[in-house]
C-alpha positions in Angstrom: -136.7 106.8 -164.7 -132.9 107.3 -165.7 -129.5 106.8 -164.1 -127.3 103.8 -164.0 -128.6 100.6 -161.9 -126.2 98.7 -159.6 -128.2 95.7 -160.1 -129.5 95.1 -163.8 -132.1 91.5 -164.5 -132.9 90.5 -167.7 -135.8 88.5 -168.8 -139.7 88.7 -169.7 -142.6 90.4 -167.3 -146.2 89.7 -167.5 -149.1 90.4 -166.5 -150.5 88.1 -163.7 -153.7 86.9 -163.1 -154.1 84.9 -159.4 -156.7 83.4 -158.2 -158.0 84.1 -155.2 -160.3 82.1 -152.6 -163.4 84.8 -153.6 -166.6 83.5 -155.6 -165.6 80.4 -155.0 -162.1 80.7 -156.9 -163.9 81.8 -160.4 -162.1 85.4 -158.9 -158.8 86.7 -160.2 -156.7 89.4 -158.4 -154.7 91.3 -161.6 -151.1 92.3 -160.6 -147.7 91.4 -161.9 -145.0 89.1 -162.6 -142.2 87.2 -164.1 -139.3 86.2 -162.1 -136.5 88.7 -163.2 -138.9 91.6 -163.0 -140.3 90.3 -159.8 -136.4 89.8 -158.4 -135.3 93.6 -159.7 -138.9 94.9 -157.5 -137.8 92.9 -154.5 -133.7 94.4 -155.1 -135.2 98.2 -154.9 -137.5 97.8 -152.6 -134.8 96.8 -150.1 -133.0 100.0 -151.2 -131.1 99.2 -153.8 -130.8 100.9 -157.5 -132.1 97.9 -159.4 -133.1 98.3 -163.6 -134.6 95.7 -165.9 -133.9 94.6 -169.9 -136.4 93.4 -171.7 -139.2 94.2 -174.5 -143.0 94.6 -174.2 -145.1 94.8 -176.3 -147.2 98.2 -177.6 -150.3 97.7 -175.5 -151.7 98.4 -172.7 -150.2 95.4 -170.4 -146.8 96.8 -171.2 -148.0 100.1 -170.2 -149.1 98.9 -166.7 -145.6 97.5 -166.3 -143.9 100.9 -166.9 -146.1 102.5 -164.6 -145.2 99.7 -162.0 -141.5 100.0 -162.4 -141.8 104.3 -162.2 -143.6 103.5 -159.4 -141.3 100.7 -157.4 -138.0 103.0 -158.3 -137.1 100.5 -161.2 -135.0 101.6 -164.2 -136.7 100.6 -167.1 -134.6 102.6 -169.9 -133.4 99.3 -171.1 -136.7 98.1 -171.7 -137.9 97.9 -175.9 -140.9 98.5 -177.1 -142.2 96.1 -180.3 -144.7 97.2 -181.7 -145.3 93.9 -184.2 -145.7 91.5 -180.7 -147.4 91.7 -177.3 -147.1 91.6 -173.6 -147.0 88.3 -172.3 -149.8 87.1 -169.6 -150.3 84.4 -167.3 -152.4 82.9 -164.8 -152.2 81.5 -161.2 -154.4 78.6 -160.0 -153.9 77.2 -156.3 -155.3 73.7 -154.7 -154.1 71.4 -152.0 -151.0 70.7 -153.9 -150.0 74.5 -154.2 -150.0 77.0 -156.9 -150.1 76.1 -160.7 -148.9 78.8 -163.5 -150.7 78.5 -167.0 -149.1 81.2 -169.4 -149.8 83.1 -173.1 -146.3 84.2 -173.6 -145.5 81.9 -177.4 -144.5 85.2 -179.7 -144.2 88.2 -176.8 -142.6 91.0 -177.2 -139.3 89.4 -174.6 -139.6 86.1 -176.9 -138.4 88.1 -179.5 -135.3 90.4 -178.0 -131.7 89.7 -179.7 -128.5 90.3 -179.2 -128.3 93.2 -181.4 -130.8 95.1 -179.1 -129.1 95.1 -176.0 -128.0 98.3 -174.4 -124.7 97.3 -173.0 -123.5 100.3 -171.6 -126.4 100.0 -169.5 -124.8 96.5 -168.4 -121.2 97.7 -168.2 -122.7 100.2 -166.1 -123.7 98.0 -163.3 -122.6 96.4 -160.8 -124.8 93.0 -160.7 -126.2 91.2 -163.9 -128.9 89.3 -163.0 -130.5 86.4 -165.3 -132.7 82.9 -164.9 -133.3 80.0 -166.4 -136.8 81.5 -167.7 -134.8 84.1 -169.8 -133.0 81.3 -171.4 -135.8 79.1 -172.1 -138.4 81.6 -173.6 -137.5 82.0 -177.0 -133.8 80.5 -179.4 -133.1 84.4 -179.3 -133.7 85.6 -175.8 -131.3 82.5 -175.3 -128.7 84.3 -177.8 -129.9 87.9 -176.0 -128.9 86.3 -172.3 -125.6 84.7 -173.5 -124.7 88.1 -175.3 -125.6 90.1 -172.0 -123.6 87.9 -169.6 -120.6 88.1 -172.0 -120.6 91.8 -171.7 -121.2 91.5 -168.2 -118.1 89.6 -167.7 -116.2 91.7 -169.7 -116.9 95.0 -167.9 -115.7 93.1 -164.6 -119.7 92.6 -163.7 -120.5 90.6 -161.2 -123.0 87.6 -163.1 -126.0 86.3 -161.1 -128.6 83.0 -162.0 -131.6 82.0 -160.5 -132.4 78.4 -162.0 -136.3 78.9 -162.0 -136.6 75.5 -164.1 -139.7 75.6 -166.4 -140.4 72.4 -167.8 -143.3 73.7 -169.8 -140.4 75.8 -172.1 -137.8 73.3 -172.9 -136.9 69.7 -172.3 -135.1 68.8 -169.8 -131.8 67.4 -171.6 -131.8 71.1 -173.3 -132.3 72.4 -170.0 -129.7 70.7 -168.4 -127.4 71.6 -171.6 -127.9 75.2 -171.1 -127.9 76.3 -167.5 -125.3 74.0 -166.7 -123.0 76.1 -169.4 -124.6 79.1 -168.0 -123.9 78.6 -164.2 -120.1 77.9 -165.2 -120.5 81.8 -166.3 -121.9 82.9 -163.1 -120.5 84.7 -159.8 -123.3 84.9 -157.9 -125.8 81.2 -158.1 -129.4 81.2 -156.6 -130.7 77.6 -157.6 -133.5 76.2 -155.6 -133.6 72.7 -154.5 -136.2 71.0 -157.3 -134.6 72.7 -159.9 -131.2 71.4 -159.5 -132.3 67.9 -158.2 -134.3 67.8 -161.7 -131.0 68.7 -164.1 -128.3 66.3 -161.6 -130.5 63.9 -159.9 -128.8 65.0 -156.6 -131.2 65.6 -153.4 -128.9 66.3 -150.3 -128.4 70.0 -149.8 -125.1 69.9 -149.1 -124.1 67.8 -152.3 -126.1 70.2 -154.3 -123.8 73.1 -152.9 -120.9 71.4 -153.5 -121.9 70.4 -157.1 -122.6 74.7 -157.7 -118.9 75.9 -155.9 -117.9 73.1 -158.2 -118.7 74.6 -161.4 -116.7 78.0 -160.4 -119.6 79.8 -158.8 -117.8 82.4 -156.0 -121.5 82.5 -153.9 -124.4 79.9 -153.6 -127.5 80.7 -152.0 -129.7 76.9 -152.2 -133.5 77.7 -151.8 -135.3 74.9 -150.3 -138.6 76.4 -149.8 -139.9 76.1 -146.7 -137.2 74.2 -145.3 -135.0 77.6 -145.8 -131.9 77.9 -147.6 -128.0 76.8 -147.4 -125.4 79.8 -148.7 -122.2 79.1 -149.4 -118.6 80.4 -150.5 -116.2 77.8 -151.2 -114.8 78.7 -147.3 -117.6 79.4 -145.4 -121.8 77.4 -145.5 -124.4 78.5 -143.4 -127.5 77.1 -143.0 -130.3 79.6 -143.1 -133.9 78.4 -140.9 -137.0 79.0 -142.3 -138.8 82.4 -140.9 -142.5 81.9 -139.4 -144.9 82.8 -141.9 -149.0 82.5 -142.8 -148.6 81.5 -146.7 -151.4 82.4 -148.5 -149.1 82.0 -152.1 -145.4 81.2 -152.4 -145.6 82.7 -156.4 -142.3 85.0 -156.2 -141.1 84.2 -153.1 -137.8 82.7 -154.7 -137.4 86.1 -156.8 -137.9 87.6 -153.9 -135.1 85.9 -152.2 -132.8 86.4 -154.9 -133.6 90.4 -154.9 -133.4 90.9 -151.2 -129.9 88.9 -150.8 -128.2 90.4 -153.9 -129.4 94.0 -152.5 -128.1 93.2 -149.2 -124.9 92.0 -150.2 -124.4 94.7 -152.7 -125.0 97.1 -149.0 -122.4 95.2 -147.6 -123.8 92.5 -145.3 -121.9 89.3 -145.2 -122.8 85.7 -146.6 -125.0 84.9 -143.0 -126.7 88.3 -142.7 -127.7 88.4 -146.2 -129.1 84.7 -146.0 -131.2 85.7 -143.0 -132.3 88.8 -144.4 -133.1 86.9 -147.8 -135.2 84.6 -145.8 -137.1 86.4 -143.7 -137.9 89.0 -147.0 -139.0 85.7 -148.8 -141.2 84.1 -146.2 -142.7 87.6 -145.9 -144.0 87.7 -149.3 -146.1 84.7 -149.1 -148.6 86.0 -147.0 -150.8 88.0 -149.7 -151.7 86.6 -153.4 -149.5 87.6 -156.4 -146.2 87.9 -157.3 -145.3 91.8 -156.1 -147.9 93.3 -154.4 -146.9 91.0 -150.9 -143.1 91.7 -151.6 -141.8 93.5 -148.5 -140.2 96.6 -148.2 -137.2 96.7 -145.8 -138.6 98.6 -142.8 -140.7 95.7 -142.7 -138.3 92.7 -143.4 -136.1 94.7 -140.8 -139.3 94.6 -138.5 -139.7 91.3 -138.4 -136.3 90.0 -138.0 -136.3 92.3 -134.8 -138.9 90.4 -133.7 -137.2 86.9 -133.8 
């Protein structure tokens, strides 16, 4: 697929293995993920001309990820092929506590991208740049490869959006802390959830956590707080969004999910409150079935249930 995407996320995808409650969980349901992919799939299918940047490797798991994107509308032209690396894979485990990610991604193909690869007229091009915590924690370069992107980003005028998605497991903390603190003064657009942010400022309260995001220049917050629903913000106007009724089978995605569905929305011109609700509802939604895209709702269905109540 071709032609200029109004919203453009950079990071890794991998292939995702999920367990399911089948053979007594020794059954694994293949599909897809990684959060910026997962958040550009959510984006288009709410409507919206979403593309992704990244590399995969020359195998057959990057293969399936083309074929996803051709088949979920997503522009993939920005996408590298490394031929001396692989596609990254991971797996999802769930017990009483909730789901648990163990992941083979040391040396993929994303882990590898650098500055000097990026196709920025693809970013000038767009409308939303869209990046996570995950794409600065993978890899030194990838780091240097996100910092790069959002500098062309801002100076094309392109709006700059950050999801948090803290992973312990890649970086320490004070590292963490150091970099996506830097990187959300850089950002228009913030989409932290609630854990992550409490982890990197030792703040709790919702509304502190809001006012700790405006305060490092972001124009538009969206808080996650999992099933508790979300707070969005500008530095005039805070809504609180309530949770939407849902049957959760597996919450893997549903943050990206969020992010996709309220950048889409606001991109279509719904204001701060509508594209909360919408977010909400779109992220609840994709709880009910296992893996990362296939439950991911489309919008006739998001727009279904909100018509419901």
């Amino acid at each position: 697929m071709t032609g200029a995407a109004d919203i453009l996320a950079l990071g890794e995808a991998m292939l995702e293995f999920n367990q399911t409650g089948a053979g007594g969980g020794r059954q694994y349901l293949q599909g897809f993920g990684g959060d910026t992919s997962n958040f550009a799939i959510a984006a288009a299918r709410q409507g919206a001309r979403a593309g992704y940047l990244s590399a995969l490797g020359d195998d057959e798991h990057g293969r399936l990820l083309r074929a996803l994107w051709d088949q979920e509308g997503v522009d993939h032209g920005g996408v590298a092929t490394d031929a001396s690396a692989y596609t990254a894979v991971y797996f999802v485990n769930h017990d009483e506590r909730g789901h648990h990610f163990s992941f083979m991604r040391a040396g993929s193909a994303a882990a590898r991208m650098q500055p000097s690869s990026l196709p920025r007229d693809r970013i000038r091009a767009a409308k939303v740049l869209h990046l996570s915590g995950i794409s600065l924690a993978i890899s030194p370069s990838a780091c240097d490869t996100a910092y790069a992107a959002i500098a062309t980003a801002r100076e094309a005028g392109v709006q700059v959006s950050f999801d948090t998605n803290l992973r312990l497991k890649l970086w320490p903390v004070d590292r963490a802390r150091a970099v996506m603190t830097d990187v959300m003064r850089l950002c228009d657009i913030l989409l932290p959830s609630l854990d992550d942010v409490a982890a990197i400022t030792g703040i709790r309260d919702p509304d502190a956590l809001v006012d700790w995001c405006l305060g490092l220049g972001a124009k538009t917050v969206a808080l996650k707080l999992g099933d508790q629903g979300a707070v969005v913000a500008t530095p005039s106007q805070r809504w609180r969004i309530a949770p939407h009724p849902c049957r959760m089978v597996d919450a893997t995605g549903a943050g990206d999910t969020f992010g996709g569905a309220f950048i889409a929305r606001l991109l279509a011109g719904d204001d701060l409150q509508q594209a909360g609700r919408y977010a909400a509802v779109a992220a609840a939604l994709s709880t009910e079935g296992y893996g990362a895209v296939e439950p991911i709702p489309a919008a006739g269905r998001v727009r279904q249930a909100m018509a419901a109540g």
